[in-house]
N, C-alpha and C positions, 0 to 999 in steps of 0.2 A: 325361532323368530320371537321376538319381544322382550328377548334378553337383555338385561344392560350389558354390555360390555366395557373394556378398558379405550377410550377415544382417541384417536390421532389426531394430534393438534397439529402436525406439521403440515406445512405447507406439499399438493400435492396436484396430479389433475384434476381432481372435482372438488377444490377446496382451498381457500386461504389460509395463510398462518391465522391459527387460533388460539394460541398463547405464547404471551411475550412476557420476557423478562421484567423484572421488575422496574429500571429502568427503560427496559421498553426502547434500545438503541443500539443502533448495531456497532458493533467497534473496529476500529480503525486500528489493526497493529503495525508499528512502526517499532522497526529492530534497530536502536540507538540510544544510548546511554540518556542517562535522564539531564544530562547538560547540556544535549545537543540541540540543533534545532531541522527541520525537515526541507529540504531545499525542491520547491515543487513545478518551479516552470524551468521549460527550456526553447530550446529553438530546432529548427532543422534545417537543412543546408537543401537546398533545391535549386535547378537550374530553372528558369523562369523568364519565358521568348514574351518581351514587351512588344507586341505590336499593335493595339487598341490606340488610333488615332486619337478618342477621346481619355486617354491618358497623359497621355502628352500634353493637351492642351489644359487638363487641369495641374498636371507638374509644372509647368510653366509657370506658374503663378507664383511669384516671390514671396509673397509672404506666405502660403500653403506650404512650400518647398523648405521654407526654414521652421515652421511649429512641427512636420516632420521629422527633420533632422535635431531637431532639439530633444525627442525623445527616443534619439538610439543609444546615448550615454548613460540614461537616466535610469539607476537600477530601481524600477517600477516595484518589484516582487524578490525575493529571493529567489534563487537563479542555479542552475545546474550548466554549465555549459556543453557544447554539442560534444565533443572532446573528451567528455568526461562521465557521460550518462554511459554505461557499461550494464548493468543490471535489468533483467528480462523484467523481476519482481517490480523494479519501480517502476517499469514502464508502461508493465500491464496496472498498476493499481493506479496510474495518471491517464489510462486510455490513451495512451501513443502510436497506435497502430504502426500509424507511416513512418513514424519514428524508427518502430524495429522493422520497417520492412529497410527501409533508408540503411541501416547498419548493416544489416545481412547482404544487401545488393552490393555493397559496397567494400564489403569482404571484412568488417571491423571487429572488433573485440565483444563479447558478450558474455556474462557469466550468469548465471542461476539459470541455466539451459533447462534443470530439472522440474522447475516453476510454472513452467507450462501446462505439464500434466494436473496440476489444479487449476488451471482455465483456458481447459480446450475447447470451452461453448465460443469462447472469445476469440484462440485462437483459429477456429472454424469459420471465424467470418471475414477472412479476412480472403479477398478475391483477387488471387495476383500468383499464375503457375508458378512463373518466374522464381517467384518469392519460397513457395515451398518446394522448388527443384530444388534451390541453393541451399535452402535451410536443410534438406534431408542428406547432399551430400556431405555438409560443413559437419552437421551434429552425429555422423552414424552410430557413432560410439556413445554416444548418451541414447539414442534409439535403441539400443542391443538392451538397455536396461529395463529390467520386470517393471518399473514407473513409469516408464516411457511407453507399454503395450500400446495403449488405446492411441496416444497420439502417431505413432509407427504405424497403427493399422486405417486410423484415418488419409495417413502421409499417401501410405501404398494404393488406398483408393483412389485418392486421385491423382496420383502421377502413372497409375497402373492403366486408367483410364483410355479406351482407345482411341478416341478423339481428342483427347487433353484439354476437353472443355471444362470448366468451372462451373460454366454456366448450368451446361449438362447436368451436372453433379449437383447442381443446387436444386433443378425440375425433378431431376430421380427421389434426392430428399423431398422435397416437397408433395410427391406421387406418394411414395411411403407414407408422409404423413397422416396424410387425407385416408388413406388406409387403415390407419393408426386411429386416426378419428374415427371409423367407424367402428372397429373393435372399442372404444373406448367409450361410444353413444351404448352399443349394446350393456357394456358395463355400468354405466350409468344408472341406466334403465332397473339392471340390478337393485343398485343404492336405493333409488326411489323406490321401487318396490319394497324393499326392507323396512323404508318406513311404516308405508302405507299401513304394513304390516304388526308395527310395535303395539303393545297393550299396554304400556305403560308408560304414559307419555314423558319423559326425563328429563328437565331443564334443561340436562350435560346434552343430548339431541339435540336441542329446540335449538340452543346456543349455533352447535356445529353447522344445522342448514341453513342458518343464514350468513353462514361464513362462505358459504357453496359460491361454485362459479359460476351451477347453475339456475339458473330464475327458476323452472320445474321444483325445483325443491325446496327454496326458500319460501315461495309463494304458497307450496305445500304447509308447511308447520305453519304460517302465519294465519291464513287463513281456517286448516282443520285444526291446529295446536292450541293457537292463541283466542283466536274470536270465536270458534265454533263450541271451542268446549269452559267457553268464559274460565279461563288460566285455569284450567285444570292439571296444573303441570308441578312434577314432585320433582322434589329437588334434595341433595344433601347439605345444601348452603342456601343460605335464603338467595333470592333474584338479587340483591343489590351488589355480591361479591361476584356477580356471574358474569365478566365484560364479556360484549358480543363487539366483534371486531371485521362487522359488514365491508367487502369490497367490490361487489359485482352492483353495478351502477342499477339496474333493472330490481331489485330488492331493495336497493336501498330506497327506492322510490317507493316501490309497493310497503316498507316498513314506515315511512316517514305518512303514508295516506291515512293507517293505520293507525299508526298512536301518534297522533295529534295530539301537544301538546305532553306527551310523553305519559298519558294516561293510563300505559300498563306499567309504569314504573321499570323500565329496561334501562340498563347502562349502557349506553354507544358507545365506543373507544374508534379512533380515526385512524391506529396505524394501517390497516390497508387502504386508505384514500389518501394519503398524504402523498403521496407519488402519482396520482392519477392527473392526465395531461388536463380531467374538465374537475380540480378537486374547486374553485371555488365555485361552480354548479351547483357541484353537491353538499359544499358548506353553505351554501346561500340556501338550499332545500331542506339540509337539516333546520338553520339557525330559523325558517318562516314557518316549520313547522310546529317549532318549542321542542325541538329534540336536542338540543343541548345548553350546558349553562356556563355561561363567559366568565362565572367567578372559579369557575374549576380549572385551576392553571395544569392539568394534569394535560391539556388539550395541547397549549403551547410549551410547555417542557418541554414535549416531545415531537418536534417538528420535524421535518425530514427535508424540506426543500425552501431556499427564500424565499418561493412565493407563497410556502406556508405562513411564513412569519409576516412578510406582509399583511396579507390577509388579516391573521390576527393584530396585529396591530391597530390596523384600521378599523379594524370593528371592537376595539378598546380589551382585548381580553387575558384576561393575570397573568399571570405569571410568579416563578416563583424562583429558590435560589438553585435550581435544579436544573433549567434552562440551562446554566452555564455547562455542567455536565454533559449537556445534549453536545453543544458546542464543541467542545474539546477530547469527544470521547469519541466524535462522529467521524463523518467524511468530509468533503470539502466543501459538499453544498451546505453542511452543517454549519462548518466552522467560517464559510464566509458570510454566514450573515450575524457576523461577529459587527462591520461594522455598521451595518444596519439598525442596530443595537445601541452602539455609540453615537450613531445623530438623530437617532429618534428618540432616545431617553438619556436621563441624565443618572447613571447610573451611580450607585449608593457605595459609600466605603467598603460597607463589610463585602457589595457583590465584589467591586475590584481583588477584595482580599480572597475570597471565596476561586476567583477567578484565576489568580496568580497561584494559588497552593493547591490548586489540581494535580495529582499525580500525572494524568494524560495533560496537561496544561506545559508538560516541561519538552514533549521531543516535538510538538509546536508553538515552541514559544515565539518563533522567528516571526511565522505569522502575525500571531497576537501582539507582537510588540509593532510590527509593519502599522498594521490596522489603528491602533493604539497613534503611533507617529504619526499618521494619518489625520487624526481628530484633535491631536492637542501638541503643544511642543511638549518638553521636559517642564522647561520653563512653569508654562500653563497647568501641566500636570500637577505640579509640587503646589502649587496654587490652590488647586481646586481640590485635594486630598491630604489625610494626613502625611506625616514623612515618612513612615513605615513604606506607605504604599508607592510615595515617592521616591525613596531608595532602593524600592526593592525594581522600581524599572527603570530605575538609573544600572542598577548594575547589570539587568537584563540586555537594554541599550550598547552596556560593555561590551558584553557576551556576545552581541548582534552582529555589531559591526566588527570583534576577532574573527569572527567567522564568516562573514561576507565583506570583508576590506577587499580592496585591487593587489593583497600581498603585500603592506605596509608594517611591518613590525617592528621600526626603528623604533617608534615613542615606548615599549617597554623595557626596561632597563634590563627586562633575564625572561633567560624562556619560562621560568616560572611564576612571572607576573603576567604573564595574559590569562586573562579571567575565563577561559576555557580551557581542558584539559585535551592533553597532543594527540590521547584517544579519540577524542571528538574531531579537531580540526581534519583528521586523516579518515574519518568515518565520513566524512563528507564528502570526501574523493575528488576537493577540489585544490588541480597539478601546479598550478600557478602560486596557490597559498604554503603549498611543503613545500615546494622550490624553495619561496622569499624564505619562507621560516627556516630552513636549514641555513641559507646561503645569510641573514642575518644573525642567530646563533647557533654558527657552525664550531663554534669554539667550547659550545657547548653540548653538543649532541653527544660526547663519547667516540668521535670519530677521528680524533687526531690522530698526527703520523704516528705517536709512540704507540699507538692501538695498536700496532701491528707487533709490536715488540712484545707484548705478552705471549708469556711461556714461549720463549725462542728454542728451545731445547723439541718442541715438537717439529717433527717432517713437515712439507706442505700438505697430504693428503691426512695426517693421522692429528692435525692441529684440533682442540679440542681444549675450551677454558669451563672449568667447571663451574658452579655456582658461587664458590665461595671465592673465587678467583676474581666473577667480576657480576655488580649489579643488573639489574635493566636497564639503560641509559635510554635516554629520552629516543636513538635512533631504532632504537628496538621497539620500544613502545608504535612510534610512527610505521614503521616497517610491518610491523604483528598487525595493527589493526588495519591497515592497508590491505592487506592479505586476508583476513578475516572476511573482509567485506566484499572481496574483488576487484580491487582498484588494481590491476595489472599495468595500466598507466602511472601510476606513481611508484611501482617497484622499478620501472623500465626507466623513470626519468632519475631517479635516485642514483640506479647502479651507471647510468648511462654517464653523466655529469658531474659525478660525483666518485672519483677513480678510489679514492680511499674507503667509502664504505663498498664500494665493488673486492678490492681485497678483501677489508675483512671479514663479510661476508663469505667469500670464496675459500678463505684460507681457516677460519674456525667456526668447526661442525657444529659448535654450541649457540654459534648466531643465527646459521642457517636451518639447526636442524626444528625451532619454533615456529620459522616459517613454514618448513613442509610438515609440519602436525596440524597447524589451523589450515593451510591446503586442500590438508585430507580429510579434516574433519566436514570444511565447508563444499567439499566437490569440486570443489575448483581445479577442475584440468588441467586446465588452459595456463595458469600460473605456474601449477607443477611441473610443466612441462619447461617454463621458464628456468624459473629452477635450476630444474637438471642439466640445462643446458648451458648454466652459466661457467665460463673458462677462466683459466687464470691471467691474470694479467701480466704475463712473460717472454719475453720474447721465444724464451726456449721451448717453453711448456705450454702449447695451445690445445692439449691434449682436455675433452670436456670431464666434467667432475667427476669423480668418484665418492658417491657418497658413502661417509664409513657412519653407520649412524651410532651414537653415543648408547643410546639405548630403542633397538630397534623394536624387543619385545613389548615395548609401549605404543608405537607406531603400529604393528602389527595387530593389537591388541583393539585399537579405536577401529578396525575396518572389521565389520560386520560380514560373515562369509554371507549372504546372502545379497550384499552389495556387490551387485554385477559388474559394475562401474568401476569400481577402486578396487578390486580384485584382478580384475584382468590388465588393469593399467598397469599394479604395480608387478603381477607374474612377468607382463611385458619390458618393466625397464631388470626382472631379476636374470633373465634369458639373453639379454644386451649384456648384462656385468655390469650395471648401472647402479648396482643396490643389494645388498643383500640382508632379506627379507623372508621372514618365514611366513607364508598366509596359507 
């Protein structure tokens, strides 16, 4: 007892995070090239019984009827359409719920099935048997995997259930809880006593209990740590390097009664109140106490939600060129009070410059240029900034609209002047833009008839063009990173529509066999399964493929034996004569 020990700062039950990064911001990762932009709304298809008499009578109203219908053309936001949202990952980091329940009920395509398992708190809340009858029979085979345990044993609990209530399932948690709380008070209890017990009072303590969740213990050091033993508290760092990063609303009161006017000289840091539903309370408590100071832009740099920034703004306090960072490196609430920004200050050259050369600033640029379009035309822009800053969103603008056009690619003269690369446009997995873009430079993809003429001396099943035989051509390019990402809807609309890359595709192993390496690498099933199943275009020969792989020991080599998954997949297509495959 009264030892120092080494402290957990992480966030825990009796405790808030107590050390952050230097930045001090959580990050947003987005898997897309740094040309791309982030497409973040979508819609859902619901059937929807109008009978509210007072509906009617306000639809009625001619002029309400047409400001209505004036904004269903209007692409408000960048846009993912219902058709084309396929991935678990972005649905769960946009909180889509109904979204994926809407897909699963509906029997639709999904990929990153494996995703889950890092956010089962999320998918646990989601209150619909239906939902998880469907989803455990669709996915079995991603269930059977060592990643999948815990979400397979939560599935089993409640479809194993004897009553099939949810609800049930939610009071039984909730019982456990409360259970759980009591072994967890006794633990406590613990904690608090260990202080009581220290001999050597350590700033690195004093810091930790009032990060506590519970008032008991912060109320503890403040009162015997602080005032009783007038700072008698040792430290390896003087007090000023030591943030205390208070979140439990009941301490922060009792700290702010305390040093008034900040008369013990303590550092406050706000990230665990910036997310609190009463934070301007408790910013109106600190700021009357003199517990903090409005020239330390370190406060609003790191803001967490718009009505942090609000707030600060309104009560006048700095900032610095660091803010942008928060912005761009954040989440959505971050990043939308980007334009909050733009009509409440008149932001400076170097910030805009500062703003555009963010590394996180490039896979949402779509936003930022939106927001941006928003507040000033081009026009106005090139006006009000030097040209650097003016061309560089003029070309961003370019960028914008290659990638969120209705499918218009005539105005480029060659597929290689649209200011976005075919990687990105196809990372985006929107079906309607690689449509037009093939079907406008189809001449250009690599996919004419004479494709099919190379090396005519091979069979149809032993066809096979080596590297030096033929480039990447823009179809492959589109095709790879389609597959990459999961867009199963654009390999389907490609081969579908498109009879010529369906041949060559089917007819040489060296086009198809890239596809099933990034397949396998990415998990994707669902596609491989496409794949394999693709036939030849013959009347005579509807016989499904035979894959002869070029080089199988590479393939074989990317699959981890301890991937449950792609191991038993591909034993299963080796046992059909589908493949052959050493794993």
């Amino acid at each position: 007892m009264g030892k120092v020990k080494l402290i957990d700062f992480t966030e825990n039950e009796y405790f808030y995070q107590g050390l952050f990064a230097q930045k001090q911001i959580k990050k947003y990762v987005f898997e897309l090239p740094s040309d791309n932009f982030i497409a973040f709304d979508h819609y859902t298809r619901e059937k929807i019984s109008i009978t509210a008499p007072s509906f009617w009578s306000v639809y009625r109203n001619l002029h309400v009827r047409i400001t209505i219908f004036s904004f269903i053309h209007r692409p408000l936001l960048p846009f993912h359409k219902y058709s084309d949202i396929n991935s678990i990952k972005w649905i769960f980091r946009y909180g889509s719920m109904q979204l994926l329940i809407d897909k699963v009920k509906r029997d639709e395509y999904l990929c990153d099935i494996l995703f889950i398992s890092k956010q089962l708190d999320q998918f646990k809340l989601i209150n619909d048997f239906e939902f998880y009858s469907l989803f455990n029979q669709k996915y079995k085979r991603y269930l059977e995997t060592n990643q999948m345990v815990k979400v397979k044993e939560f599935l089993d609990s409640v479809l194993n259930n004897s009553n099939n209530s949810i609800l049930n399932r939610f009071s039984f948690v909730k019982k456990t809880n409360n259970n759980d709380n009591n072994q967890q008070s006794k633990s406590f209890d613990q904690v608090l006593k260990g202080y009581k017990a220290f001999n050597v009072l350590h700033f690195s303590n004093f810091k930790r209990a009032l990060e506590s969740k519970r008032f008991e213990l912060g109320k503890f050091v403040l009162d015997e740590w602080l005032v009783s033993n007038n700072q008698k508290l040792t430290s390896h760092t003087s007090w000023n390097s030591m943030e205390i990063y208070i979140g439990n609303r009941e301490i922060l009161q009792h700290y702010c009664e305390i040093n008034v006017e900040n008369k013990y000289g303590l550092k406050l840091r706000l990230n665990n109140l910036y997310n609190r539903d009463d934070f301007q309370e408790c910013m109106n408590l600190i700021q009357e106490t003199g517990n903090i100071d409005f020239k330390d832009s370190i406060h609003m740099d790191h803001f967490k939600t718009k009505e942090n920034i609000l707030w600060f703004l309104k009560h006048d306090y700095l900032y610095s060129i660091h803010l942008f960072n928060t912005i761009v490196e954040g989440n959505r609430q971050q990043l939308s009070a980007l334009p909050i920004l733009l009509k409440r200050l008149q932001l400076t050259n170097d910030e805009f410059v500062f703003l555009f050369s963010l590394p996180y600033a490039h896979p949402k640029r779509a936003e930022i240029i939106y927001y941006v379009l928003n507040r000033f035309t081009v026009e106005e822009f090139g006006k009000l900034y030097p040209k650097y800053i003016a061309s560089s969103l003029s070309f961003f603008v370019d960028q914008y609209k290659a990638i969120y056009t209705t499918g218009d690619y005539s105005q480029y003269p060659s597929v290689w002047d649209i200011p976005i690369s075919l990687e990105s446009l196809s990372k985006n997995g929107n079906t309607q833009n690689i449509r037009s873009l093939v079907n406008t430079f189809y001449n250009e993809m690599g996919v004419s008839k004479n494709a099919i003429q190379l090396n005519p001396n091979y069979g149809d099943n032993d066809a096979y063009l080596s590297e030096s035989d033929e480039e990447e051509s823009p179809i492959d390019t589109i095709l790879q990173s389609a597959t990459k990402c999961g867009h199963l809807q654009i390999l389907k609309m490609l081969f579908t529509e498109f009879e010529e890359i369906h041949r060559v595709y089917c007819t040489f192993t060296s086009k198809s066999f890239p596809l099933i390496q990034a397949a396998t690498a990415a998990s994707h099933i669902e596609i491989l399964d496409y794949l394999f199943s693709l036939q030849y275009l013959s009347d005579q020969d509807t016989t499904p493929l035979f894959i002869k792989l070029p080089s199988p020991h590479s393939l074989a080599h990317t699959i981890s034996k301890d991937d449950t998954l792609l191991v038993s997949y591909y034993k299963e297509l080796k046992k059909k004569n589908r493949i052959q495959i050493n794993i």
